[in-house]
C-alpha positions in Angstrom: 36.1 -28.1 -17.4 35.4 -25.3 -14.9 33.2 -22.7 -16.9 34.6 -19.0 -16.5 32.7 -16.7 -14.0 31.0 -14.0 -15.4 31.1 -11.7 -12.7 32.8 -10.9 -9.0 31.9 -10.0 -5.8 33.6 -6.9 -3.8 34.6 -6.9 -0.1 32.8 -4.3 0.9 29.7 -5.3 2.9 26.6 -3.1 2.7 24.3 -3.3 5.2 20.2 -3.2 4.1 18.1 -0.3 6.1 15.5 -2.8 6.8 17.3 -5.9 8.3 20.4 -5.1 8.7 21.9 -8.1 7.0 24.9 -7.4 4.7 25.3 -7.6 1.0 28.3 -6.9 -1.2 28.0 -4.9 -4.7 29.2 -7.6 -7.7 31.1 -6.8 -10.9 30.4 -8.1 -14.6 33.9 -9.7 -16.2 32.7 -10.3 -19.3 29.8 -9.2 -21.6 26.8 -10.5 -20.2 23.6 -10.3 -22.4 23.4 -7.1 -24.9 23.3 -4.4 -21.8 25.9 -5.7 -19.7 29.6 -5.0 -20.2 32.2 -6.1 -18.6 33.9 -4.4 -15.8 29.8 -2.9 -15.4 28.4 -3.0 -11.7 25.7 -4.9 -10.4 23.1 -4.9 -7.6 24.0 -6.9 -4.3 24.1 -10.5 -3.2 24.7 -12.5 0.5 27.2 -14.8 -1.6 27.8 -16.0 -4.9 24.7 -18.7 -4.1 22.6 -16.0 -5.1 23.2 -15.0 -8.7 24.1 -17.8 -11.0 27.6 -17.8 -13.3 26.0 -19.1 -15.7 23.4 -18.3 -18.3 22.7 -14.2 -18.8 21.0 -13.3 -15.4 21.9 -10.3 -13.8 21.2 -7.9 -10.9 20.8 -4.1 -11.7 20.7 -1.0 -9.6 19.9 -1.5 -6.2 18.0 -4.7 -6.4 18.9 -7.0 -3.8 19.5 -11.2 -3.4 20.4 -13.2 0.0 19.6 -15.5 2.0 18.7 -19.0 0.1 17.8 -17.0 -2.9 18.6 -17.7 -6.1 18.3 -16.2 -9.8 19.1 -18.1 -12.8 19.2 -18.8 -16.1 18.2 -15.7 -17.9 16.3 -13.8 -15.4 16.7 -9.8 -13.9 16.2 -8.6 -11.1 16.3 -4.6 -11.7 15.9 -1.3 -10.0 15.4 -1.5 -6.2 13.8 -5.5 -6.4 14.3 -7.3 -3.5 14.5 -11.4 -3.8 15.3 -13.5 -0.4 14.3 -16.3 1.7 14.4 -19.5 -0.3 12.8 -17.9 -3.4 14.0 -18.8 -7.0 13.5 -16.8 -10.2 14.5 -18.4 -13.4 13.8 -18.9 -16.9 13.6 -15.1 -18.2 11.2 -13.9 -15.3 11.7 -10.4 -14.4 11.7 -8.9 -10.8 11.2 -4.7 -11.0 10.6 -1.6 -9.3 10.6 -2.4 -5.2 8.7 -5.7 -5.5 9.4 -8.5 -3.1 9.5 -12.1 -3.6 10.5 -14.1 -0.7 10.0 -17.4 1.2 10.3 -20.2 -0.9 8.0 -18.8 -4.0 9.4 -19.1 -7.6 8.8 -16.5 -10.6 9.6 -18.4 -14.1 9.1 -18.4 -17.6 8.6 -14.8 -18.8 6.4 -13.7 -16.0 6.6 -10.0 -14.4 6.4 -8.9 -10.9 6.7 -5.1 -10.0 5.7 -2.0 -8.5 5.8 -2.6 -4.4 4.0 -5.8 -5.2 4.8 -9.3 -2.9 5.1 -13.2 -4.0 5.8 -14.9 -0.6 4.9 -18.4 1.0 5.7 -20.7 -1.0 3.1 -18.9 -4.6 4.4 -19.2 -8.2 4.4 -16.8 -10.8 4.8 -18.6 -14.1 3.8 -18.1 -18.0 3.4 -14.6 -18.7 1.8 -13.4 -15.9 2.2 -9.8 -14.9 1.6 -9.0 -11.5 1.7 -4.5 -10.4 0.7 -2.4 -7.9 0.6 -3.6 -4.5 -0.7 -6.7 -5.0 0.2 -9.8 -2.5 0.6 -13.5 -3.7 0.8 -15.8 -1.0 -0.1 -19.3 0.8 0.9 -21.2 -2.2 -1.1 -19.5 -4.8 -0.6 -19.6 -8.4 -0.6 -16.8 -11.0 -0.5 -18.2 -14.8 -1.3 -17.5 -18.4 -1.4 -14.1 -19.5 -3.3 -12.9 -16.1 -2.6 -9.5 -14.6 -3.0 -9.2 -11.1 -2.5 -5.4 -9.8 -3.8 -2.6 -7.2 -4.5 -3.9 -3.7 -5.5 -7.1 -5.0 -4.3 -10.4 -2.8 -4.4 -14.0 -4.5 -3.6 -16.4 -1.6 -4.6 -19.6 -0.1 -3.6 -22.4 -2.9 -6.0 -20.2 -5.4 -5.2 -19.8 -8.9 -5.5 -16.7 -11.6 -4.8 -18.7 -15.5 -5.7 -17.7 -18.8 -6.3 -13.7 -19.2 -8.1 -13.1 -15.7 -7.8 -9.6 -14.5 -7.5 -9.1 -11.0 -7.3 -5.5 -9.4 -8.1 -3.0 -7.0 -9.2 -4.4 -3.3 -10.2 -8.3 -4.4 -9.3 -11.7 -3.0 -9.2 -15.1 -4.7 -8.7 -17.3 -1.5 -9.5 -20.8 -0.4 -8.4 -22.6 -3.5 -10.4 -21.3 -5.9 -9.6 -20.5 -9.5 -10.1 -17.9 -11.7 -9.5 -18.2 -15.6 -10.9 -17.3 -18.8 -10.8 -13.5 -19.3 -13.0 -12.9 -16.2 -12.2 -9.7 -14.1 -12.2 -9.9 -10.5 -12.6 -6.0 -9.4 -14.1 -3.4 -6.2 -13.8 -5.6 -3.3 -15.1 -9.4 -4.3 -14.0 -12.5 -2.5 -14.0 -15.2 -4.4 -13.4 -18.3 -2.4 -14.1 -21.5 -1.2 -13.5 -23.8 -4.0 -15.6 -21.5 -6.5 -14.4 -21.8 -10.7 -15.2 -19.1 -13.0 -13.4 -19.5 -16.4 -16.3 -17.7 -18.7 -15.8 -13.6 -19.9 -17.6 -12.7 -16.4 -16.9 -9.7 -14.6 -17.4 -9.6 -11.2 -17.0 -6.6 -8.2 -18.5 -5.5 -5.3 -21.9 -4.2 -6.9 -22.4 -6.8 -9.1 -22.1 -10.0 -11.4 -22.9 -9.9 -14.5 -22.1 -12.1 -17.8 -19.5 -10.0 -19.8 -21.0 -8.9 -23.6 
């Protein structure tokens, strides 16, 4: 039995500022969800690949799927969110503000990216991370747990943020290294080349120090 589609897509192409490529506004036809009512418009996908017809995912406002994309189960993608390449976001992960996630990255489970941040290269968002700001994930880096990961901060390089690390303002976990616990990564530290910290510690720029 073929399942009944929960939304359409409309003829008329709209073509993005930035590349050009067209993308076409979609309809709900039924309830979706408790916000989503049918005959309600959508955001804007490259083809019907893009948004699932099943489960309770959606696209609001202006955010944007094409290429390879894809958004399932229950996951959004709101506001002016951008999600192409081969990315996938699933489970009930949320895309926001004028974030990117692109290349073949995937944001699951109830995780959060927003704000101009970028997931690209292949880097997983998963758990409840939250990532803000303009922060870039990248180079097959993972971001898990309950970590934050916000300002200018960059996570890249097969490096991974877990429990309730906080990572902000101009730092760097690179070269594989992992970061967990509820240490805080802040100023402009590079933590790299294979290093683990998973105690309370706080490091920056001016210092490391155990955290009391």
């Amino acid at each position: 039995m073929v399942a009944e589609k929960k939304y359409r897509i409309l003829d008329e192409a709209v073509y993005r500022l930035d590349t050009k490529q067209p993308v076409y506004q979609i309809q709900a036809l039924r309830d979706i969800g408790t916000d989503v009512k049918a005959g309600d418009f959508g955001g804007y996908v490259e083809r019907e690949y893009n948004l699932s017809q099943q489960g309770e995912c959606w696209i609001y406002g202006r955010g944007t799927v094409y290429g390879n994309a894809q958004v399932m189960d229950d996951a959004r993608v709101i506001e002016l969110a951008t999600v192409c390449g081969s990315a996938i976001i699933k489970d009930r992960a949320i895309i926001g503000n004028q974030a990117t996630v692109k290349g073949k990255s995937i944001v699951c489970d109830d995780a959060y990216v927003g704000n101009i941040a970028t997931v690209d290269d292949g880097a997983m968002i998963c758990d409840n991370a939250h990532i803000y700001g303009r922060a870039s994930i990248d180079y097959h880096a993972v971001v898990g747990g309950d970590a934050i990961v916000e300002g200018h901060a960059a996570i890249i390089e097969n490096a991974v943020v877990m429990g309730h690390a906080h990572i902000s303002d101009y730092a760097k976990v690179m070269g594989s290294a992992v970061v967990g616990g509820h240490s805080v990564v802040r100023g402009e530290k590079v933590i790299s080349d294979h290093t683990r910290y998973f105690d309370d510690t706080i490091l920056d720029a001016q210092y490391v120090r155990e955290y009391k």
